[in-house]
C-alpha positions in Angstrom: 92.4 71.5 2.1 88.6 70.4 2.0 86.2 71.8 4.7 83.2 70.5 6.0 81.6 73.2 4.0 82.8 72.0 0.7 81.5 68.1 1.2 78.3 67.9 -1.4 75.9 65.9 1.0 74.0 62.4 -0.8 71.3 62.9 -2.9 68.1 62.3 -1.2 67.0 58.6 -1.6 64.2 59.5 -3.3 65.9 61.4 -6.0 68.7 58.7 -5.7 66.7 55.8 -6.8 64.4 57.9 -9.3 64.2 55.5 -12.2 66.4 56.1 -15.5 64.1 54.3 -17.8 60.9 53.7 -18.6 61.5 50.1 -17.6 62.4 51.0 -14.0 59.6 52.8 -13.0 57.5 51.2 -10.5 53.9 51.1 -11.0 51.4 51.9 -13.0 50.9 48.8 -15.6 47.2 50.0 -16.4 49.5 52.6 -18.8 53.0 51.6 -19.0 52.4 47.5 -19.8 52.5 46.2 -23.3 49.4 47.2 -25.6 48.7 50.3 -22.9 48.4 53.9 -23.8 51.2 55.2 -22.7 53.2 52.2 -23.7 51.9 53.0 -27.2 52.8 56.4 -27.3 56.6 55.7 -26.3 56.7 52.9 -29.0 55.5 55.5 -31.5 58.1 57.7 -30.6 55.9 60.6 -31.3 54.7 62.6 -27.9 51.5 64.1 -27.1 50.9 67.1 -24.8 49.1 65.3 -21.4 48.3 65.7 -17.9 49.1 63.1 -15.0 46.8 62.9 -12.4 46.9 60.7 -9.1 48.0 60.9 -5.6 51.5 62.1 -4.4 54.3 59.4 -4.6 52.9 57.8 -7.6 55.5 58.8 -10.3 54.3 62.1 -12.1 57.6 64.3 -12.0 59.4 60.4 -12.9 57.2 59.8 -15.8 57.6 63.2 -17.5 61.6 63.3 -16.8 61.3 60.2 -18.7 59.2 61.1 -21.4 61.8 63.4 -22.4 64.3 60.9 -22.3 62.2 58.4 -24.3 61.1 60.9 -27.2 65.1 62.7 -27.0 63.5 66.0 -25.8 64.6 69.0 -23.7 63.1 69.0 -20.7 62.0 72.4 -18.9 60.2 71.9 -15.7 58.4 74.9 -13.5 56.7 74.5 -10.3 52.9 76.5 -10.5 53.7 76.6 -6.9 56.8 78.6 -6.9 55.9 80.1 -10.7 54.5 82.7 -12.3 54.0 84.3 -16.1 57.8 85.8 -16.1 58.9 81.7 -15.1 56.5 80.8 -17.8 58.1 83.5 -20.7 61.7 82.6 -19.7 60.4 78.8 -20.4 59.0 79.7 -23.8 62.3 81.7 -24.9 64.4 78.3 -23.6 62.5 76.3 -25.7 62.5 78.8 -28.7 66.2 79.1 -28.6 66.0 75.5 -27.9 64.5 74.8 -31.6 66.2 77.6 -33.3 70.2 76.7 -32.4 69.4 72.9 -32.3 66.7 72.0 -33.8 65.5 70.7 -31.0 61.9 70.2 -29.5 60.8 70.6 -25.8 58.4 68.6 -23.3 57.8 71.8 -20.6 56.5 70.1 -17.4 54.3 72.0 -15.1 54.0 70.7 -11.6 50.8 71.2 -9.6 49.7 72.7 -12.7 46.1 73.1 -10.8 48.0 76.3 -9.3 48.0 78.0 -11.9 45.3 80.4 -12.7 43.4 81.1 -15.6 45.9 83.8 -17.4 48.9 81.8 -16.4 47.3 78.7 -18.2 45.9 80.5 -21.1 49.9 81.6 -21.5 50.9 77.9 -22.5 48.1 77.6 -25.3 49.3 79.0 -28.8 52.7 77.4 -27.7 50.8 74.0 -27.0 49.1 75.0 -30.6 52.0 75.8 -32.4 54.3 72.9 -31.4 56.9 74.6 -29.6 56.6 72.5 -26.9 54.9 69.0 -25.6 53.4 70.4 -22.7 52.8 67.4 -19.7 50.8 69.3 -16.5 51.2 67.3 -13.4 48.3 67.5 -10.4 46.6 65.6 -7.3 43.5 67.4 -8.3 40.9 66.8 -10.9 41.7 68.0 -14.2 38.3 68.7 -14.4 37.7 70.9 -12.2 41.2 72.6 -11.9 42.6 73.0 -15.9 41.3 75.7 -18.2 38.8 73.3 -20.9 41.4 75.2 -23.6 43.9 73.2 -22.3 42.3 70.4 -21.0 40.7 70.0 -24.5 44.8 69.7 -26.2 46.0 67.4 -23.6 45.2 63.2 -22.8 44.5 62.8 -19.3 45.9 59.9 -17.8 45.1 58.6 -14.0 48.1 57.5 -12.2 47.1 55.0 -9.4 48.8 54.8 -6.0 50.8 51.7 -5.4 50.1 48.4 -4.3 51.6 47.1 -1.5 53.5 44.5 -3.9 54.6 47.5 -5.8 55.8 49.0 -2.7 57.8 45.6 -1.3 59.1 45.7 -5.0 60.2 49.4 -4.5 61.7 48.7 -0.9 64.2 45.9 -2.1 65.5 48.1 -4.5 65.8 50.9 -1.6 67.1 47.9 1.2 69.9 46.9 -1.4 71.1 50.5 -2.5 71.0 51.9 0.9 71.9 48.8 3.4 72.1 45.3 2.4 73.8 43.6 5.2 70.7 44.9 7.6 68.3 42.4 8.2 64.4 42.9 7.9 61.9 40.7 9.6 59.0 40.4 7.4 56.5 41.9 10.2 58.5 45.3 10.0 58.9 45.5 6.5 55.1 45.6 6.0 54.9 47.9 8.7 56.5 50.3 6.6 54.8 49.6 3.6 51.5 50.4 6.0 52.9 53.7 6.9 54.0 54.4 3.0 50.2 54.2 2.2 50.7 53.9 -1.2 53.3 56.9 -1.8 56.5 55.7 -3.3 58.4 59.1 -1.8 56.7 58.6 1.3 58.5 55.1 1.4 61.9 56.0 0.4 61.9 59.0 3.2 60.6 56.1 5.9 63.2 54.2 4.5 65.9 56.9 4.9 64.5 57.5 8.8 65.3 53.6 9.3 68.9 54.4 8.1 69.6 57.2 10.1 68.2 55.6 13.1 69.9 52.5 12.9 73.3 54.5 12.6 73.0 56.6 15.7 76.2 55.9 17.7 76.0 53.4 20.4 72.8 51.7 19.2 74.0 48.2 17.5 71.4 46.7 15.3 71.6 43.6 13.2 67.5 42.9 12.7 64.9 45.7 12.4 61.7 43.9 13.8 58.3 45.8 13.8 59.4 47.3 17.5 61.9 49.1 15.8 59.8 50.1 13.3 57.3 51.4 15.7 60.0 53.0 17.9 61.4 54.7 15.2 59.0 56.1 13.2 55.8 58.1 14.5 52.0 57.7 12.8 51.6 59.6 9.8 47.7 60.2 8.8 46.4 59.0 5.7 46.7 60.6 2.8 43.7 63.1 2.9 43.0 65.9 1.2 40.4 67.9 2.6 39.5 69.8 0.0 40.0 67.6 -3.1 38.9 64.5 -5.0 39.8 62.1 -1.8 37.0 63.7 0.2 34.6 63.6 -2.0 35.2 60.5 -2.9 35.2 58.6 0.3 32.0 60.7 1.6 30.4 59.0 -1.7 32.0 56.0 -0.7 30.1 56.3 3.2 26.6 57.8 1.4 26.7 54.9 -0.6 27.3 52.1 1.7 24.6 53.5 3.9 22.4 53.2 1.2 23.4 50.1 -0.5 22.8 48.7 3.4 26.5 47.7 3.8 27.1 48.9 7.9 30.8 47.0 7.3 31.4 49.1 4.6 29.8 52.2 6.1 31.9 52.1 9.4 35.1 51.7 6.8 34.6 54.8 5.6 33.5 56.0 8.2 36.5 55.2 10.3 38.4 56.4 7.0 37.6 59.9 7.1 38.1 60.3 11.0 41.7 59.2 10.6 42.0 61.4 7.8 41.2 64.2 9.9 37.6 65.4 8.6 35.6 67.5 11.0 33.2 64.7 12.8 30.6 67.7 13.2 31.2 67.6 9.1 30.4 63.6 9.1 27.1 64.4 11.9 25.5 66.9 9.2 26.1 64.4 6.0 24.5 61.5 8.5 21.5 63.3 8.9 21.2 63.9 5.3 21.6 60.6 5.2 18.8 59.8 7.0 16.2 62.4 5.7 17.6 61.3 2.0 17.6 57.4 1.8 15.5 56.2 4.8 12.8 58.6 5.3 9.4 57.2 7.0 10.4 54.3 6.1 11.9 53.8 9.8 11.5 57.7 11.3 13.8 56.8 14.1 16.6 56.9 11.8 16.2 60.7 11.4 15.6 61.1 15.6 18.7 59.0 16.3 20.9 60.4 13.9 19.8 64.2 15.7 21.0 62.6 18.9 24.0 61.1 17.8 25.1 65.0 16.2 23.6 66.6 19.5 26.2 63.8 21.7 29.2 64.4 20.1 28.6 68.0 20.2 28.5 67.2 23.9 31.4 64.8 24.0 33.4 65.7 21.3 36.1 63.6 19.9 36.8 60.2 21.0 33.9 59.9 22.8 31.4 61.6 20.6 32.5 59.8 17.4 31.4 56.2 18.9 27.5 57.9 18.7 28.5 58.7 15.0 29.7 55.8 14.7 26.5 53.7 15.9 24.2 55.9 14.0 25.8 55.1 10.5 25.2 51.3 11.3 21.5 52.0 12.6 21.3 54.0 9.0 23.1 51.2 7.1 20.6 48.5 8.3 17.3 50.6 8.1 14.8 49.7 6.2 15.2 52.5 2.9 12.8 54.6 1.1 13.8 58.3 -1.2 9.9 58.2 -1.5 10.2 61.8 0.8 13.3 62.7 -0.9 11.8 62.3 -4.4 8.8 64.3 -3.5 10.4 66.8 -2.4 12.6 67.3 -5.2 9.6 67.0 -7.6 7.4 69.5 -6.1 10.4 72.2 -6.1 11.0 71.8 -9.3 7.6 72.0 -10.2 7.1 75.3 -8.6 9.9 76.8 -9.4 8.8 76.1 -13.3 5.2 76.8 -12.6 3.5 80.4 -12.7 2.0 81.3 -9.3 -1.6 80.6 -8.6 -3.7 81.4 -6.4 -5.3 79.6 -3.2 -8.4 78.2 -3.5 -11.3 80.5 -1.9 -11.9 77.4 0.6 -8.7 77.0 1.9 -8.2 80.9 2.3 -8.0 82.3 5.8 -11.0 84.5 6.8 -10.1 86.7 10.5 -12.4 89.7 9.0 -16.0 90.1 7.8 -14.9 91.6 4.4 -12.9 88.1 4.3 -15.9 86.2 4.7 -18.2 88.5 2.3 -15.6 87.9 -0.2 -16.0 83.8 0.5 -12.9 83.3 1.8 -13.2 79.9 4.0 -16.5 79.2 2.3 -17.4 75.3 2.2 -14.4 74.5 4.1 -14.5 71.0 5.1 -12.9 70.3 8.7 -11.6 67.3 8.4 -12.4 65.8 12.2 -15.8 65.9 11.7 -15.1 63.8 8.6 -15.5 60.1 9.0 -12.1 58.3 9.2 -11.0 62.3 10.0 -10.5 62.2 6.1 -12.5 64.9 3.5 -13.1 62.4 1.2 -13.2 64.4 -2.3 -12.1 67.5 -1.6 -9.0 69.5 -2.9 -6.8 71.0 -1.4 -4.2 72.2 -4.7 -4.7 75.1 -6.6 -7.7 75.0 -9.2 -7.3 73.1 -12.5 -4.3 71.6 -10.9 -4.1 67.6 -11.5 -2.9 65.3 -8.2 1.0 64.9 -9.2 1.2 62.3 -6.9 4.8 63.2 -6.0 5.2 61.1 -2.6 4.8 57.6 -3.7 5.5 55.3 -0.3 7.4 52.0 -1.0 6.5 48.7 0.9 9.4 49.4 3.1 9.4 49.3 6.9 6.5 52.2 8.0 6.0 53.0 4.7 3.8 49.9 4.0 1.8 50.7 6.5 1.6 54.4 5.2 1.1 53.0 1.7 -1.9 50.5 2.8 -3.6 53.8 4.5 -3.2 56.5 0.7 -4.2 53.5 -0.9 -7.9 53.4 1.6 -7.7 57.3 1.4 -7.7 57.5 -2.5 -10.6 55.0 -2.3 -12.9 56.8 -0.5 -12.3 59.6 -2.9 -13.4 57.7 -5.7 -16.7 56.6 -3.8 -17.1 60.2 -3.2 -17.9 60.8 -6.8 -19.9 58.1 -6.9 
């Protein structure tokens, strides 16, 4: 007699509806679609070792289970997660025995390969080298940054996308027929869910699965799910954000550059896109004041004043309330007039000096608090400069001798900066009548 014990519950629906061919996977044309690389390699029929990279839900683990499939490989797979150098020896001795009782090549799959540290990666190499095994590394981090250049240098990186919201409706029929066709979707609710899914396939099919459970609690009779439901049923998710990875740098280049590119629309998306991703405003206040010191400079001054206020009010508010001073001073920022002028001079003259040997002050620029100072000319034909006409000491030097003017800080005809521009420009004239 069976037990409740003994029943094998269903497959989850994401593993139920994992594609069995190539042809069924979801997503990802820019490789898979006729003429593209990946599409290439499969028509081949000869596999490369490579590394998937893109978001979660995109079809990594899918594609590699495939690949195997497609090139009639064994398939090993380890988690760098869970895995260490014994998982990886037991894998190399599996695909060994593998080629010597069968004949038989391997594609060994490494999940979150970016876990693995430097020994553990250096491990997969002389296989990789030797052909023992078509090694495909899976990670939501840069490649770059995160694989050994030994391996990264035998392996094709390929960037997976996350997908559309077509891609997604395409991937929810499939889910609404296998799961339960004779419930009815309004339109509204269905992109609701594809909203919260965010571009994550998995993150879909589990929504999905919630929708069926709810919808067979006893007692609750429903023919149409409607966005209410969908609402009711399901509670926000955050974006996907990853605080530490690719996705935050990304979208903080994304906000730097709409400031910049005077875009406040565009500024205020991004802006709006880290909060609800769950970065640190006090984070966003430092890299707006950067902001402000970097691209708008004395071009417009008050830039730099009211993006020290809005840091100093949220730091008084905090969140919700602070973020809406953020908020304001990344659209003063975005429409400021802009100028690096500062931020190029600056850069300029620190590189100079740190290049340069040191030399020393000019006598008349030196302090001179004691008589032995003086004696030794310290100070001497200093030239005050408010006695000066125009408060300016038309001729004189004030950098190191034998030292040329570098003329770092160039102004640009940009907000104040054309009025500081019109005034170096009188300045340097009266130097050359000095000389005169």
């Amino acid at each position: 007699m069976s037990s409740l014990f003994e029943s094998t519950p269903p497959p989850p629906l994401a593993e139920a509806l994992r594609p069995k061919t190539i042809e069924e996977l979801i997503g990802q044309t820019h490789l898979l679609a006729a003429g593209k690389p990946l599409n290439l390699t499969f028509a081949s029929g000869k596999p490369h070792s490579m590394i998937l990279w893109g978001p979660p839900g995109v079809g990594k683990t899918s594609l590699a289970r495939l690949s195997a499939k497609a090139f009639d490989r064994e398939f090993i797979a380890i988690s760098a997660v869970l895995a260490g150098v014994k998982e990886i020896r037991e894998a190399i001795e599996q695909a060994q025995q593998s080629m010597a009782q069968y004949g038989k090549q391997t594609i060994l799959f490494v999940d979150e390969i970016h876990r693995f540290n430097k020994s553990q990666q250096d491990a997969l190499l002389p296989h990789v080298e030797s052909g023992l095994f078509t090694f495909i590394g899976a990670t939501t981090e840069n490649p770059s940054f995160e694989v050994n250049s030994a391996l990264l240098s035998r392996a094709q990186v390929y960037v997976l996308k996350s997908l559309s919201a077509l891609e997604l409706k395409q991937l929810f029929k499939r889910a609404h027929q296998h799961t339960m066709p004779d419930l009815a979707f309004e339109e509204a609710a269905i992109d609701a869910l594809i909203s919260y899914a965010d571009g994550d396939a998995r993150r879909l099919l589990n929504l999905v699965e919630q929708i069926r459970n709810a919808v067979s609690t006893p007692g609750l009779a429903v023919k149409l799910v409607d966005q209410t439901f969908i609402e009711n049923a399901l509670t926000a998710q955050a974006r996907r954000f990853d605080k530490g990875g690719d996705q935050f740098y990304d979208q903080i280049s994304a906000l730097h550059k709409s400031v910049r590119g005077s875009h406040p629309d565009a500024a205020l998306y991004w802006f709006c896109r880290m909060l609800d991703g769950g970065v640190d405003p006090r984070y966003l206040a430092r890299r707006i004041i950067r902001m402000a010191w970097e691209d708008i400079g004395l071009a417009d001054p008050r830039a730099m004043q009211l993006a020290n206020d809005a840091a100093q009010t949220y730091e008084r508010l905090g969140s919700p309330e602070g973020e809406l001073a953020l908020g304001q001073a990344v659209v003063y920022l975005a429409v400021a007039a802009k100028s690096n002028a500062s931020y190029k001079a600056f850069n300029a003259a620190r590189a100079y000096v740190a290049n340069d040997q040191s030399k020393p002050v000019p006598n008349h620029l030196r302090n001179a608090p004691t008589q032995l100072m003086k004696e030794l000319g310290h100070g001497k034909e200093y030239r005050y400069a408010h006695d000066e006409p125009h408060a300016y000491t038309a001729g004189e030097t004030y950098l190191p001798e034998g030292m040329k003017d570098p003329h770092w800080y160039e102004p640009v005809e940009r907000g104040l900066e054309t009025q500081i521009k019109e005034k170096m420009a009188f300045l340097r004239k009266l130097d050359v009548e000095s000389k005169k």
